[in-house]
C-alpha positions as CSV (number, residue, x, y, z in Angstrom):
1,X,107.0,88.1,88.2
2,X,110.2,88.3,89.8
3,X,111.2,91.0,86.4
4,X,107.9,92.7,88.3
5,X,108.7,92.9,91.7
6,X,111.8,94.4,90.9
7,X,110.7,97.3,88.3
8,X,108.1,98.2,91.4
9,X,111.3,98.1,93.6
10,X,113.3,100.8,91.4
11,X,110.5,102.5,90.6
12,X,109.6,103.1,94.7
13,X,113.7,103.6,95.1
14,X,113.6,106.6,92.5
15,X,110.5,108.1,94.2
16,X,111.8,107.2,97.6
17,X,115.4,109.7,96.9
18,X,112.6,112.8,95.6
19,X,112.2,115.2,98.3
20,X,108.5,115.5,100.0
21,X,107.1,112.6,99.0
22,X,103.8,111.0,100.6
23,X,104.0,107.0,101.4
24,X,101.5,105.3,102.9
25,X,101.3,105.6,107.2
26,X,98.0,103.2,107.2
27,X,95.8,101.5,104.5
28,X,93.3,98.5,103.5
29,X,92.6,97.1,100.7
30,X,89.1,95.5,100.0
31,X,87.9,93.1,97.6
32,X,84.1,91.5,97.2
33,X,83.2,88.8,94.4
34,X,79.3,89.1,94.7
35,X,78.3,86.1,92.5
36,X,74.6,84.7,92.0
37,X,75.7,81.7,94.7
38,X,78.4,83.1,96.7
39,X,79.8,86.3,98.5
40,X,83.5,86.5,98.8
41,X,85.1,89.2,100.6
42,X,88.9,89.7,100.6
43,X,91.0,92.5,102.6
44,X,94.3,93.1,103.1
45,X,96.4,95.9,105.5
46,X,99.5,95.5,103.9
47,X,99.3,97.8,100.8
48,X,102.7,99.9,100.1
49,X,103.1,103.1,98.1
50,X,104.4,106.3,97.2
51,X,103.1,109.5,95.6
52,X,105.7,112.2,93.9
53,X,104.0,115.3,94.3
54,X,106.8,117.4,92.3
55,X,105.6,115.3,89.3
56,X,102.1,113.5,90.9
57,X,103.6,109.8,89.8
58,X,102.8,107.1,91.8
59,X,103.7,103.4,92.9
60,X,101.2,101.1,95.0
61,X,101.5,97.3,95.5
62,X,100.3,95.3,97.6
63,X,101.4,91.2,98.0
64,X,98.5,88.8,97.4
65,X,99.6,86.5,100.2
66,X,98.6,89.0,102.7
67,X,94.6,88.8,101.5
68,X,93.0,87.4,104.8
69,X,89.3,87.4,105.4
70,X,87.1,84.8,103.0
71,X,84.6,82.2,104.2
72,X,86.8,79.3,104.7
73,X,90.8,78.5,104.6
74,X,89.7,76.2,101.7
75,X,88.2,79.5,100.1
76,X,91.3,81.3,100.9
77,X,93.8,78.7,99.2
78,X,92.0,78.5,96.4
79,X,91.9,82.1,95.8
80,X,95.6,81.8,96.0
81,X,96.7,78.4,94.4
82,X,94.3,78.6,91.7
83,X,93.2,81.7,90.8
84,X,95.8,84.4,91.8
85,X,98.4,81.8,91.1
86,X,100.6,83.5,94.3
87,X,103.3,81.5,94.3
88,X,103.8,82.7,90.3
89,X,102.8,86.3,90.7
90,X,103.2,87.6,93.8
91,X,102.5,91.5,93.6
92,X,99.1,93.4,92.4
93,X,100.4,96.9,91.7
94,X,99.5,100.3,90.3
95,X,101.3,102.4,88.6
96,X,101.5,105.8,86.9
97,X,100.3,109.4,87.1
98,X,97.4,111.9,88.8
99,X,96.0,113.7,85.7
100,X,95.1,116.5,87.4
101,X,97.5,119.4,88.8
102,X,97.1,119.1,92.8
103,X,98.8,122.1,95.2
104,X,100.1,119.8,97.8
105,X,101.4,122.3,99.9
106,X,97.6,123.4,100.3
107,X,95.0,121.8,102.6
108,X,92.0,120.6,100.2
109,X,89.9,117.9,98.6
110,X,90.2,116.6,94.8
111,X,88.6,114.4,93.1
112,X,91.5,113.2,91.1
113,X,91.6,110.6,88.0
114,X,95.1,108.1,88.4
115,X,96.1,106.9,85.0
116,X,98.6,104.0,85.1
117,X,99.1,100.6,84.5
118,X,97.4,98.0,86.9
119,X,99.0,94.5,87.1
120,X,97.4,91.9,88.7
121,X,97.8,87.8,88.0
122,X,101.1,89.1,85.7
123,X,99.1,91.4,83.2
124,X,99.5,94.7,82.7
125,X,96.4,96.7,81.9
126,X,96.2,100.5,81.3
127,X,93.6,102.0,84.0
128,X,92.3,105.1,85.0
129,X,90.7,105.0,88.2
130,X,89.3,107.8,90.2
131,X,90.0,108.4,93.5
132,X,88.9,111.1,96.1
133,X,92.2,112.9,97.6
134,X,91.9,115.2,101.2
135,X,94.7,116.6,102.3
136,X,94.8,118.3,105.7
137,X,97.8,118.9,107.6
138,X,100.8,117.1,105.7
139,X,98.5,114.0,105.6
140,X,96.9,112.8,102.7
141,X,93.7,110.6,102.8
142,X,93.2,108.5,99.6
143,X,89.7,106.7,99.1
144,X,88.8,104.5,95.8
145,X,86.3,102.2,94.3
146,X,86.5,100.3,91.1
147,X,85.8,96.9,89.3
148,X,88.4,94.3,88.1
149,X,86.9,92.2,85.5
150,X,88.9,88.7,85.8
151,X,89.6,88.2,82.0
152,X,91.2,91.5,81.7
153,X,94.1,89.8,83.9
154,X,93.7,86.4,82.4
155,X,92.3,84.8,85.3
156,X,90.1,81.9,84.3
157,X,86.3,80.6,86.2
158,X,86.0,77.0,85.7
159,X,82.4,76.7,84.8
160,X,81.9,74.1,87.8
161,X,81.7,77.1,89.7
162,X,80.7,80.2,87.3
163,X,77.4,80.6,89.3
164,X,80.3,81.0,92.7
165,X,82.8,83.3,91.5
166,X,82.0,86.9,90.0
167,X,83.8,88.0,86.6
168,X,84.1,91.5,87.7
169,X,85.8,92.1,91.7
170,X,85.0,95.1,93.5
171,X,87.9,96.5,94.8
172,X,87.6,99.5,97.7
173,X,90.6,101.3,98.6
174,X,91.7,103.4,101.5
175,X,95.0,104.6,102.9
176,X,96.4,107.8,104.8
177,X,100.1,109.0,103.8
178,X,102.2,111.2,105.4
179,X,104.8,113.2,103.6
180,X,108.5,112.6,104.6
């Protein structure tokens, strides 16, 4: 994980030294497992990222210590001792590319498709995810819904508590960038 944290690290260092780029001002992160017995809801402020727009790469990651919210601390340790395994894999991130050609010198709205790798509980996946893009001003609003099935990511549901814990998590995403 460590091998991880520090590819994201380069990676946000190389987009860091391009000129123009957007990182994020403000964001949230959402997450809901809506199983037959239990609602868990998940949020966290402290998402990170960059987007190049000379060649519309990106890098997002977020820490999975800094998930607050849940129904009980008990809820909330578990999610990290025994499902997100934190102290082994301490980064969810997202990388890649926007498919589609955006003017960012131009005010508008796009509905864009983000093609990438997404890496949660140490596996990589390749994901494209749409994502709704409005730029007014220099600042660029980002909003984005998808699903996270658990077994892509290798993260197992004891059948104890199947019935408690959805297979797929509904992630919601929202941040504002600001170009520097």
């Amino acid at each position: 994980m460590k091998t991880l944290t520090l590819i994201f690290c380069l990676t946000l260092s190389f987009f860091l030294h391009s000129q123009d780029k957007f990182t994020i001002k403000d964001g949230e992160i959402d997450f809901t497992s809506n199983a037959k017995l239990e609602l868990i809801k998940g949020q966290s402020k402290k998402l990170q990222g960059v987007i190049n727009p000379v060649n519309n790469q990106f890098a997002f990651l977020v820490k999975v210590l800094s998930f607050e919210g849940f129904n009980s601390k008990l809820q909330k340790d578990h999610f990290n001792e025994k499902y997100m395994e934190s102290d082994k894999f301490y980064d969810a991130t997202f990388t890649g590319k926007i498919v589609e050609t955006i003017d960012f010198s131009k005010d508008g709205e796009y509905d864009v498709h983000a093609a990438g790798s997404l890496t949660i509980h140490g596996k990589k996946q390749p994901r494209t995810i749409l994502a709704k893009i409005k730029l007014e001003k220099g600042v660029l609003k980002v909003n984005s819904t998808f699903t996270v099935p658990l077994a892509d990511h290798g993260i197992k549901i004891p059948e104890i508590v199947s019935a408690k814990i959805a297979t797929e998590i509904y992630v919601e995403i929202r941040f504002m960038m600001t170009q520097k």
